[in-house]
Residue, then its C-alpha position, 0 to 999 in steps of 0.5 A: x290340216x283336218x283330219x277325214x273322221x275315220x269312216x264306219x264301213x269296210x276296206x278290203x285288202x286282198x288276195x288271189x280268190x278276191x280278186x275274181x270275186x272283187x266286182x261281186x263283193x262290190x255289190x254284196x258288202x255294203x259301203x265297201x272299199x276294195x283294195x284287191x290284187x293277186x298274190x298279196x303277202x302281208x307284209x303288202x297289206x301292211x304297206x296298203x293299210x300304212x299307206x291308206x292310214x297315212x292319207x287319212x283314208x283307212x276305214x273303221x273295219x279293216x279286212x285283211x285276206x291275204x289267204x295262202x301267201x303267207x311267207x316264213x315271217x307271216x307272224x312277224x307281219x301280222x303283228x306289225x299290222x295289229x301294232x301299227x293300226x291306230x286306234x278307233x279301228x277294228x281289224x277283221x282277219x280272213x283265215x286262208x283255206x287250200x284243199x291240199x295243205x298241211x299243218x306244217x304249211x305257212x298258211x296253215x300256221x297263219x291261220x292257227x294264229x288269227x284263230x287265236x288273236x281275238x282272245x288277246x286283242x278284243x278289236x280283232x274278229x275272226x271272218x273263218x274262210x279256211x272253216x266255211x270253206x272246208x265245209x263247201x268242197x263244191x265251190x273249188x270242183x275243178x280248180x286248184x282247192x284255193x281259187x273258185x274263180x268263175x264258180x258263182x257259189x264260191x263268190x256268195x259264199x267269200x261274200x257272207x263270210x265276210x259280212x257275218x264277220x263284219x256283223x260280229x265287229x259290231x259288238x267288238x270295241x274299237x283299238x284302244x288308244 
C-alpha cells in the first residue's frame, strides 16, 4: 500500500459559528479542507481527525474549533487529540468565545487550557478566537454572543483569525516522531 504524503495545507474541524461562515472560509483560507458541522464536541473532532488520519487524508495543519461545546472531559479530550496526532502534523486550536460566559464555564476552561498547550507542545498554535472576538462586540449585535451567522464582519474576522494562526504554524515544527 502507498502512503498519500501528508499534504501542506489546512483541515478545519468545526462548530456552530463555522458552519455559517464555512462557504466564506472556502474562499478565504487558501487550499483548504472544511470538515463543519454544528455542535461538534471534541471528542467528534477526535473521531473526524482519527478517521481522516486512518484514511491518509488528514493534512499537515490541523484546525480544531469546537468553541463552546466543551463538555465535563473537555481536557481529557484535547489531550487524547494532542496524543493520537501522528507525527509530521501541526495542530492549531481555535479558543471558544461567548459574550456571556463565566470562568467557571467549560468553555471557558477550555480556552485557559489551549492558551497554555504551545509552551508544552511546540506543534500547537494558538488561533485566539475567544481574545479577537471579545475585542469586536459589533459582529455578535443581535445574536446570542456565540454565533454571528449572516454578520459579513464576523465571517472576515473568523477568516484572519485563522489564517494569522496558520501564518505562525509556519515557524513552528512539526510533531515530533
Amino acid at each position: 500500500m502507498t502512503l498519500s504524503p501528508i499534504m501542506e495545507t489546512p483541515g478545519a474541524f468545526s462548530w456552530s459559528p463555522l458552519g455559517v461562515a464555512c462557504f466564506f472560509l472556502g474562499d478565504h483560507v487558501a487550499n483548504s479542507n472544511i470538515d463543519a458541522e454544528g455542535d461538534r464536541t471534541m471528542n467528534l473532532a477526535y473521531k473526524v481527525m482519527m478517521n481522516q488520519q486512518r484514511s491518509h487524508t488528514l493534512r499537515q495543519y490541523v484546525v480544531i474549533c469546537i468553541g463552546t461545546n466543551a463538555l465535563d472531559d473537555y481536557e481529557e479530550q484535547t489531550m487524547k487529540i494532542i496524543h493520537d496526532l501522528e507525527p509530521g502534523h501541526k495542530l492549531i486550536l481555535m479558543t471558544p468565545y461567548n459574550a456571556r460566559a463565566d470562568a467557571d464555564w467549560n468553555s471557558s476552561k477550555l480556552a485557559v487550557l489551549e492558551r497554555r498547550l504551545p509552551a508544552k507542545y511546540k506543534f500547537i498554535t494558538v488561533a485566539d478566537w475567544g481574545k479577537i472576538a471579545a475585542q469586536h462586540p459589533e459582529v455578535f449585535k443581535g445574536t446570542d454572543g456565540v454565533h454571528f451567522g449572516g454578520i459579513r464582519a464576523g465571517d472576515i474576522l473568523y477568516a484572519k483569525v485563522i489564517n494569522q494562526a496558520l501564518t505562525a504554524a509556519k515557524q513552528t515544527p512539526a510533531k515530533p516522531a
